[in-house]
Backbone as JSON, one array per atom type, in Angstrom:
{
  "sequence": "XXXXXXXXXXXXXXXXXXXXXXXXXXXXXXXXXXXXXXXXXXXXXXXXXXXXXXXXXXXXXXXXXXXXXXXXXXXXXXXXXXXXXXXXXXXXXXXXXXXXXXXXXXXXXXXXXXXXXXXXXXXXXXXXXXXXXXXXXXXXXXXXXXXXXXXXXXXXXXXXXXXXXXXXXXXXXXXXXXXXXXXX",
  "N": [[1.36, -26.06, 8.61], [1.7, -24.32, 10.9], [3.25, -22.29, 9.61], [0.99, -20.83, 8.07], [-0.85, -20.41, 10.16], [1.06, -18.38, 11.57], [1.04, -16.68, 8.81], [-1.48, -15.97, 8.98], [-1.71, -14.19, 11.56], [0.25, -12.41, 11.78], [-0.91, -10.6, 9.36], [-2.95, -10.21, 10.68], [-2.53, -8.84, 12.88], [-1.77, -6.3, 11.61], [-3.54, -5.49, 9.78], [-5.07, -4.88, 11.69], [-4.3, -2.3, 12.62], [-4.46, -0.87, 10.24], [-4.75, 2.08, 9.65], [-5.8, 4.32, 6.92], [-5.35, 3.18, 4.36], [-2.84, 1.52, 2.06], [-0.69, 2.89, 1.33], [-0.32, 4.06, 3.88], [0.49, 1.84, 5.23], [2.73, 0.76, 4.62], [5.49, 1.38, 6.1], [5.04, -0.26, 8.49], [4.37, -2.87, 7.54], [7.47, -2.92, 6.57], [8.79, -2.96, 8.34], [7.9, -5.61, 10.01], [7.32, -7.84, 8.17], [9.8, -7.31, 6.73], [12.04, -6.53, 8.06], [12.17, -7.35, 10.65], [10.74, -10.49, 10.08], [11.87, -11.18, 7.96], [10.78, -11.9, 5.28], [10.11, -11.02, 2.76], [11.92, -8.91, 0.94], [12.87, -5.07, 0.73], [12.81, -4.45, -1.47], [11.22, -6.53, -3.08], [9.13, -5.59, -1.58], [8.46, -2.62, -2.1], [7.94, -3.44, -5.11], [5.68, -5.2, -4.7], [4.03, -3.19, -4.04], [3.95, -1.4, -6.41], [2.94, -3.13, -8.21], [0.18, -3.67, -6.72], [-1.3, -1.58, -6.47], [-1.73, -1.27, -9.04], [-3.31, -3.27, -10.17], [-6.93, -4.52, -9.78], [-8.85, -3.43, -6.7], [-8.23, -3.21, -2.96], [-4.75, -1.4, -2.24], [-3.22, -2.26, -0.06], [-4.59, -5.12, 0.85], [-3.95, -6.31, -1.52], [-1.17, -6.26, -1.61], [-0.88, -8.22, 1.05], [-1.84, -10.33, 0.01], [-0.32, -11.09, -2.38], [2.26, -11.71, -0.71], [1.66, -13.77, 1.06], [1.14, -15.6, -1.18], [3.75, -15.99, -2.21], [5.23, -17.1, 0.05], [3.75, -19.46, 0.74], [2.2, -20.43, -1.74], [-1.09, -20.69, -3.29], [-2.28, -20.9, -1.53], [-1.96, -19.84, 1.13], [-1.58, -17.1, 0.03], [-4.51, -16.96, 0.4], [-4.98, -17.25, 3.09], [-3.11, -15.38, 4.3], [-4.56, -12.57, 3.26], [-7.01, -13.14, 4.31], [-6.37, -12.7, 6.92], [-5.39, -10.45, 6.93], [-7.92, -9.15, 6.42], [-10.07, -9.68, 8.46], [-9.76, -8.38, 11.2], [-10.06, -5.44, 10.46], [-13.12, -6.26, 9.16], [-14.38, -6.71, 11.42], [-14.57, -4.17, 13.31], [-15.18, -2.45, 11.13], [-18.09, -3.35, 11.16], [-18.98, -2.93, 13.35], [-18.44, 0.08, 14.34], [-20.0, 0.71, 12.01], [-22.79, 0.07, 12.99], [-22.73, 1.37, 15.56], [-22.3, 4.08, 14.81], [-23.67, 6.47, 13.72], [-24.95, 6.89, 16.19], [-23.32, 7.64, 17.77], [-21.55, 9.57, 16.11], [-21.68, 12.66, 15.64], [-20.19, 13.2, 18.4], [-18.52, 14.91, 20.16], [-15.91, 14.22, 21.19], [-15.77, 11.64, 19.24], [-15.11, 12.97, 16.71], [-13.02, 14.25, 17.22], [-11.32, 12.23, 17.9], [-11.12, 11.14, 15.47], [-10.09, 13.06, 14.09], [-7.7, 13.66, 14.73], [-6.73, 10.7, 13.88], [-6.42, 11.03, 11.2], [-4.78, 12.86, 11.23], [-2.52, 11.34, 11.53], [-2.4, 9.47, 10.04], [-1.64, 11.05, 7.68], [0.5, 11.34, 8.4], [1.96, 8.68, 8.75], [1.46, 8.1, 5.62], [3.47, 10.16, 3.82], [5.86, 9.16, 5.32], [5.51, 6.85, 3.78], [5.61, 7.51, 1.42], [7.94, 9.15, 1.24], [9.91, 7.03, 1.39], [9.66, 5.42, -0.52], [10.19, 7.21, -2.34], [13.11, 7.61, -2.26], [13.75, 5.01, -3.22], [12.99, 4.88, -6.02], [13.76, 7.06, -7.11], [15.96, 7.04, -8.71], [18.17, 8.05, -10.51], [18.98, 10.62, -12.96], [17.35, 10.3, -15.32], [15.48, 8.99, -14.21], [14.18, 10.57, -12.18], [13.45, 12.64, -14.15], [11.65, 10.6, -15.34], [9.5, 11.07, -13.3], [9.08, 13.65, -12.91], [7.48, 14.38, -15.26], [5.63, 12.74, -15.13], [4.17, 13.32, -13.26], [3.68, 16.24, -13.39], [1.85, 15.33, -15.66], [-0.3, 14.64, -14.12], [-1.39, 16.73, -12.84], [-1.78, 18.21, -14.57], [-3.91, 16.98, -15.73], [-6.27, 17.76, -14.32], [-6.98, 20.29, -14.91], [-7.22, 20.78, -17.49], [-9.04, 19.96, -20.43], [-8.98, 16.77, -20.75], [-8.57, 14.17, -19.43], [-5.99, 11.87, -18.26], [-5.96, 8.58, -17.22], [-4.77, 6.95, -14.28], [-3.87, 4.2, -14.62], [-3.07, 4.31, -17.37], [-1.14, 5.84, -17.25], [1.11, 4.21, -15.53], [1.55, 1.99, -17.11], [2.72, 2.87, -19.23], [5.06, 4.06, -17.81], [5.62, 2.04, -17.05], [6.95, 0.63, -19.25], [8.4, 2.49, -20.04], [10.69, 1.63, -18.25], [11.24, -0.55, -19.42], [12.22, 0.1, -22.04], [14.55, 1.63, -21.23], [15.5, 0.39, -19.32], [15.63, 1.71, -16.54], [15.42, 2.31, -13.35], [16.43, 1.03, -10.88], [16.97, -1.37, -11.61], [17.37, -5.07, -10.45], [19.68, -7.7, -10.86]],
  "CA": [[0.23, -25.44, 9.24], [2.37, -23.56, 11.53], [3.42, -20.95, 8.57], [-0.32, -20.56, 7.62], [-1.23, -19.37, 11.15], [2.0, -17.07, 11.28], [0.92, -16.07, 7.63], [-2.88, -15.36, 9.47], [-1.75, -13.7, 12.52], [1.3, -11.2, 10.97], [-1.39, -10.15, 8.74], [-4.27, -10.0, 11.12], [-1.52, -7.74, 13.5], [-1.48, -5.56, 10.66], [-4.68, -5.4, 9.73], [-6.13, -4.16, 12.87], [-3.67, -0.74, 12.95], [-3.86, -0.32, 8.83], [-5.76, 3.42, 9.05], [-5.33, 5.46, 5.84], [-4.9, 2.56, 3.37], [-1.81, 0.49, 1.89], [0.45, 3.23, 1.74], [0.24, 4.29, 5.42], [0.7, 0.62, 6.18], [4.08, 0.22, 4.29], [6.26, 1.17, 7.46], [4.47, -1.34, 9.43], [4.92, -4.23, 6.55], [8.61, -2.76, 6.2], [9.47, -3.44, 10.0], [7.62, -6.51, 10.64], [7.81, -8.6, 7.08], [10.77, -7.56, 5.84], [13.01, -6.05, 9.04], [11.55, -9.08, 11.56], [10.84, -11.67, 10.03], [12.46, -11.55, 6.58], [9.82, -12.73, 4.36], [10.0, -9.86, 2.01], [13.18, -7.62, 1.02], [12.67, -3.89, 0.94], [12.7, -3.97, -3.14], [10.0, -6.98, -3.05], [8.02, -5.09, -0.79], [8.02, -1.84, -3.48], [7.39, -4.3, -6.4], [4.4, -5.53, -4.34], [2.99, -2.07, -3.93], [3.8, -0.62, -7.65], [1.82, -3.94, -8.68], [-0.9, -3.41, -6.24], [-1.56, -0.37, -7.27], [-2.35, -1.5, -10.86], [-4.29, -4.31, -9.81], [-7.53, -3.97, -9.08], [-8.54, -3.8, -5.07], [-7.09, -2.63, -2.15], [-3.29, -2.15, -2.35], [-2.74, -3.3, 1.36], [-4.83, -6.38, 0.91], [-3.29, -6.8, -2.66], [0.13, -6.69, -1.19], [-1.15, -9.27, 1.52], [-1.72, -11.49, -1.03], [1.05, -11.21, -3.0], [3.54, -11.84, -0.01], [1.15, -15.01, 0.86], [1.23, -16.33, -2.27], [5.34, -16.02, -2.26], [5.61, -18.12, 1.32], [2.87, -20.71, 0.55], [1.53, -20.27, -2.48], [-2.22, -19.87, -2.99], [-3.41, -20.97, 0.3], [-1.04, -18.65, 1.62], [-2.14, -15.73, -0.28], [-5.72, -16.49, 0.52], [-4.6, -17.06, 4.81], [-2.56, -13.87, 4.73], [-5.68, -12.28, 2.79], [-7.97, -13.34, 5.39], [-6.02, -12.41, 7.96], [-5.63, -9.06, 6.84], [-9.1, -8.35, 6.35], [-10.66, -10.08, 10.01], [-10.26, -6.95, 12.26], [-10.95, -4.41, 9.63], [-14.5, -6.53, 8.95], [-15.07, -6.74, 13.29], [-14.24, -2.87, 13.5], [-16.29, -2.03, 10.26], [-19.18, -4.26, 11.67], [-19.12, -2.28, 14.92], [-18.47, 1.04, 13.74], [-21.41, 0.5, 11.24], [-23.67, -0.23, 14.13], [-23.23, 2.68, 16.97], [-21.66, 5.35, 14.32], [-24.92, 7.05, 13.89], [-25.77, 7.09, 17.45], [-22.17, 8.53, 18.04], [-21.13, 10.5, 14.66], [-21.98, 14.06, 15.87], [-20.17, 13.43, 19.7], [-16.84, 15.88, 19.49], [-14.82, 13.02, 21.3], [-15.5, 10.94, 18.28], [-14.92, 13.98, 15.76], [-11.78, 14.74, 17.37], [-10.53, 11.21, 17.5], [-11.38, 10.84, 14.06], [-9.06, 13.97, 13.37], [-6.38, 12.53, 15.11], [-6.61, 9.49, 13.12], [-6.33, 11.69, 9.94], [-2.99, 13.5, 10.82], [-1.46, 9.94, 12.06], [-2.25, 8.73, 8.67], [-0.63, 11.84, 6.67], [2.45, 10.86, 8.71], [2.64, 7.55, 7.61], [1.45, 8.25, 4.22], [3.92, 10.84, 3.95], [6.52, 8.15, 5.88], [6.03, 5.69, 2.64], [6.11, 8.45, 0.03], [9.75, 9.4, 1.33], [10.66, 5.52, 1.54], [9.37, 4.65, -2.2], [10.93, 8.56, -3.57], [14.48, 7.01, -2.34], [14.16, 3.73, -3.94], [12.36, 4.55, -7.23], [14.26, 7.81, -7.85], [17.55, 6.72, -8.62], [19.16, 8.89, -11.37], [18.39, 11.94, -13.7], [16.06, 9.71, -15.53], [13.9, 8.5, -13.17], [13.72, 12.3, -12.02], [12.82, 13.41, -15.3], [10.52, 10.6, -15.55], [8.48, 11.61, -11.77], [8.32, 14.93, -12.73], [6.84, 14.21, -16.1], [4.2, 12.04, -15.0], [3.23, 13.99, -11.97], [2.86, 17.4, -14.59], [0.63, 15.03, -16.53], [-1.43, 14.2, -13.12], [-1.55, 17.83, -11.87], [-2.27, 18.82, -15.56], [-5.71, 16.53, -16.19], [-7.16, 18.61, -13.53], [-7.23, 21.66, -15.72], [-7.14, 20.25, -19.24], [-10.25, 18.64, -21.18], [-9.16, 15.93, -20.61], [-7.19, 13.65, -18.27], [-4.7, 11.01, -18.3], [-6.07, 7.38, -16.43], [-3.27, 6.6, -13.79], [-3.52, 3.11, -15.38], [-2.38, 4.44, -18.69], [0.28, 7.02, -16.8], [1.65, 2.86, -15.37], [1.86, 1.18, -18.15], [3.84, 4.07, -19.78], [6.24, 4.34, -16.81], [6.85, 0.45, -16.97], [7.59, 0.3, -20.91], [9.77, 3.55, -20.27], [11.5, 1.21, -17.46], [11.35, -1.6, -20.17], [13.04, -0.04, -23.14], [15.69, 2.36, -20.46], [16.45, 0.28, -18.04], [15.79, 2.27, -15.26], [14.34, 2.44, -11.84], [17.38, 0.59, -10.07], [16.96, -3.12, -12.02], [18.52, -5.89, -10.09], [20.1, -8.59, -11.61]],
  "C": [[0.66, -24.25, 10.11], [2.92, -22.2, 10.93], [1.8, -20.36, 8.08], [-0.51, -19.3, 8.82], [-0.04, -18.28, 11.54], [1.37, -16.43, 9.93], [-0.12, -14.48, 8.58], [-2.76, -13.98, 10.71], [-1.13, -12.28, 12.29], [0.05, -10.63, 10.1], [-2.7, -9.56, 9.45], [-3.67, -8.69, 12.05], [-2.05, -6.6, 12.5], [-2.15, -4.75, 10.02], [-5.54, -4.32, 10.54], [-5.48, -2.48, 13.16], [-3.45, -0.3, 11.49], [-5.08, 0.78, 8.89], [-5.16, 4.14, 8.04], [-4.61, 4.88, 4.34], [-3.68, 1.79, 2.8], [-0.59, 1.71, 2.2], [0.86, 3.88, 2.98], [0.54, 2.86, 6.14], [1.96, 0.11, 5.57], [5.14, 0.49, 4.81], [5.95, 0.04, 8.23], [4.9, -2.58, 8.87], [6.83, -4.08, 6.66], [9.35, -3.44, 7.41], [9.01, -5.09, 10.17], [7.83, -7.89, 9.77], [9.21, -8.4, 6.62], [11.9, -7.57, 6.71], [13.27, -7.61, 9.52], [11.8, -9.99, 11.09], [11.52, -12.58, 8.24], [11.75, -12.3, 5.65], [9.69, -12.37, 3.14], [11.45, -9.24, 2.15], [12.09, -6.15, 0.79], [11.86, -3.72, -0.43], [11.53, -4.91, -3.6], [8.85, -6.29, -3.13], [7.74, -3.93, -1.84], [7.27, -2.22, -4.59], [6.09, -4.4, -6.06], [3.62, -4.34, -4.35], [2.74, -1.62, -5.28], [2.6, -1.81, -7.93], [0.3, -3.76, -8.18], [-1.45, -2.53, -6.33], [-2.24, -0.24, -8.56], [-3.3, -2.23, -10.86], [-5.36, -3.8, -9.08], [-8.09, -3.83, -7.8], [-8.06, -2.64, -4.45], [-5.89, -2.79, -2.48], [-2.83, -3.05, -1.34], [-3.49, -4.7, 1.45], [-4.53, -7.44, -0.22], [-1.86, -7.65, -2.44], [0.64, -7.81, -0.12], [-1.07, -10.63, 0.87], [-0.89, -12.1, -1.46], [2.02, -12.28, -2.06], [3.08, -12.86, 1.04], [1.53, -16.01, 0.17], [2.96, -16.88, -2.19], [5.57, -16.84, -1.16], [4.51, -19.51, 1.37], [1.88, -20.91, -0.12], [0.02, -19.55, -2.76], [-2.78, -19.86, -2.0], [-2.49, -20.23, 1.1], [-1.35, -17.44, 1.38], [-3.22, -15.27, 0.25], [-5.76, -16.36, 2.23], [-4.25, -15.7, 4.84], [-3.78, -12.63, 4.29], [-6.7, -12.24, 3.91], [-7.51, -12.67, 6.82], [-5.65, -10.87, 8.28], [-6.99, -8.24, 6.98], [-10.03, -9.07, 7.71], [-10.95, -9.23, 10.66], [-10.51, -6.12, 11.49], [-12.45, -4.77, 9.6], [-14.92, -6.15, 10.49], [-15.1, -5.1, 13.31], [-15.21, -1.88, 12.62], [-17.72, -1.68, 11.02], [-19.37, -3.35, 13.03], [-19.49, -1.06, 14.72], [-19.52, 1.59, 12.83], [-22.67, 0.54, 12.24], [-23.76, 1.09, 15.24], [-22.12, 3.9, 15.73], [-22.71, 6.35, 14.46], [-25.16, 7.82, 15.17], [-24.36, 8.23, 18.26], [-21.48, 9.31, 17.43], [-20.71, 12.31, 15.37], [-21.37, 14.56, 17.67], [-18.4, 14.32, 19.39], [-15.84, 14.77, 20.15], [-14.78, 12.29, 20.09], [-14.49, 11.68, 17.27], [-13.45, 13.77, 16.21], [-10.71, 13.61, 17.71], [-10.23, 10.66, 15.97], [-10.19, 12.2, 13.04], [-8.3, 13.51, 13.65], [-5.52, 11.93, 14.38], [-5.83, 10.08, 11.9], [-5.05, 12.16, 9.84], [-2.18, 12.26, 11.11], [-1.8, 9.1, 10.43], [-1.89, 9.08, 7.61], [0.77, 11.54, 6.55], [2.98, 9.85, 7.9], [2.68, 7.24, 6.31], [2.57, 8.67, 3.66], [5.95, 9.74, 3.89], [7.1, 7.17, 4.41], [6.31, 6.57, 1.51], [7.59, 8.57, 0.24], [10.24, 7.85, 1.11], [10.76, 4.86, -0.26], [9.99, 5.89, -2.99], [12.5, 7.62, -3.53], [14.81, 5.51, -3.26], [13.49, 3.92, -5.52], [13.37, 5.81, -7.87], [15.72, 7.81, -7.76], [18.47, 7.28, -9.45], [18.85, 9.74, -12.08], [17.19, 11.4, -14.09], [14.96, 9.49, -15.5], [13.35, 9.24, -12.62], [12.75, 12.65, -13.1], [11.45, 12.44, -15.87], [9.27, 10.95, -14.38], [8.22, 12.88, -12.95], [7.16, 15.23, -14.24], [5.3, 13.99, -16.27], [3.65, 12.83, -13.88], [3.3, 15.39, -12.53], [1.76, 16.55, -15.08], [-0.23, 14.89, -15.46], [-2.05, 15.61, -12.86], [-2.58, 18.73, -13.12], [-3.58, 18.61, -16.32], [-6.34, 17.23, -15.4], [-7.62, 19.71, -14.15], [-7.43, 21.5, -17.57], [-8.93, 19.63, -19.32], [-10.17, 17.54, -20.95], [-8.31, 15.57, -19.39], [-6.65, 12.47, -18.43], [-4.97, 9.69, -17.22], [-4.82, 7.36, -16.07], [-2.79, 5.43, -14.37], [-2.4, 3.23, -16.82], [-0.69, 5.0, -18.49], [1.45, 5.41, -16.43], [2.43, 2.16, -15.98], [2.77, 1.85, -19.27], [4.86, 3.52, -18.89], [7.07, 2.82, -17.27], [7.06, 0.11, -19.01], [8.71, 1.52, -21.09], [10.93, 2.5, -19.62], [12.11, -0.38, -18.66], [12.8, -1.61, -21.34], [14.5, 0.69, -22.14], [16.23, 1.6, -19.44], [16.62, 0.32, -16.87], [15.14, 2.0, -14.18], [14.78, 0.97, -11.1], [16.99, -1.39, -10.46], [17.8, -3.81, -11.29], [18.83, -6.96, -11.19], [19.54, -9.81, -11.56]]
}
């Protein structure tokens, strides 16, 4: 019971300072799950995001799950789950209620910008953290820059390229090559 409410609480922590989605909250997970309290390795914690990512959902309440599920199965997934999404709902729920009445006040506005560059950072923060661990040799170069031409290139083309599909590529390139730092 005692791992449940650690599950609930680490997640509810986590929860309440995740602005700007899963990948501004994968410093925060990195320090506190994996640094702290070792629940998660570094290369887990990646796995959990590439997956969450594919899956459908939030990633940060995906990757909650996940790293639930892994310390106490499903009632673990669904505690850490819950506990992620608690202060986001109270904060919503609030925010929903006097936004209106306060939307248009420039203190808000200009806290609300704030918010926005503190969540480039950490966005920014996990992009550098996941380039070092995913781009590990010519390869894995040549496949980034591949797939991020094909992203840049549906914008201007007829057509475009589902990231799903761009995924499921990457991981059958990683399938038949090898690559993208396999452990043993």
């Amino acid at each position: 019971m005692k791992e449940l409410l650690d599950l609930y609480l680490a997640f509810m922590k986590i929860g309440a300072v995740n602005f700007g989605g899963g990948y501004a909250m994968l410093p925060l997970l990195e320090r506190d799950l994996a640094q702290k309290k070792g629940w998660v390795t570094t290369d887990e914690l990646m796995d959990y995001f590439a997956i969450g990512q594919c899956t459908p959902g939030i990633i940060a309440l995906n990757v909650s799950t996940f790293i639930g599920s892994k310390r106490k199965g499903t009632l673990g997934g669904i505690v850490a789950s819950l506990g992620f999404l608690s202060i986001p709902i109270l904060i919503i729920l609030v925010i929903a209620a006097f936004l209106t009445n306060f939307a248009d006040l420039a203190i808000v506005k200009n806290a609300f910008a704030g918010i926005r560059v503190c969540v480039c950072v950490l966005i920014l923060q996990a992009v550098l953290k996941l380039w070092k661990k995913a781009i590990v040799d010519r390869t894995t170069l040549i496949l980034y820059l591949v797939i991020f031409l094909m992203m840049i290139c549906s914008g201007f083309l007829p057509f475009s390229v589902p990231a799903a599909v761009l995924v499921i590529a990457a991981g059958v390139f990683g399938i038949f090559f090898g690559k993208g730092g396999a452990r043993a």
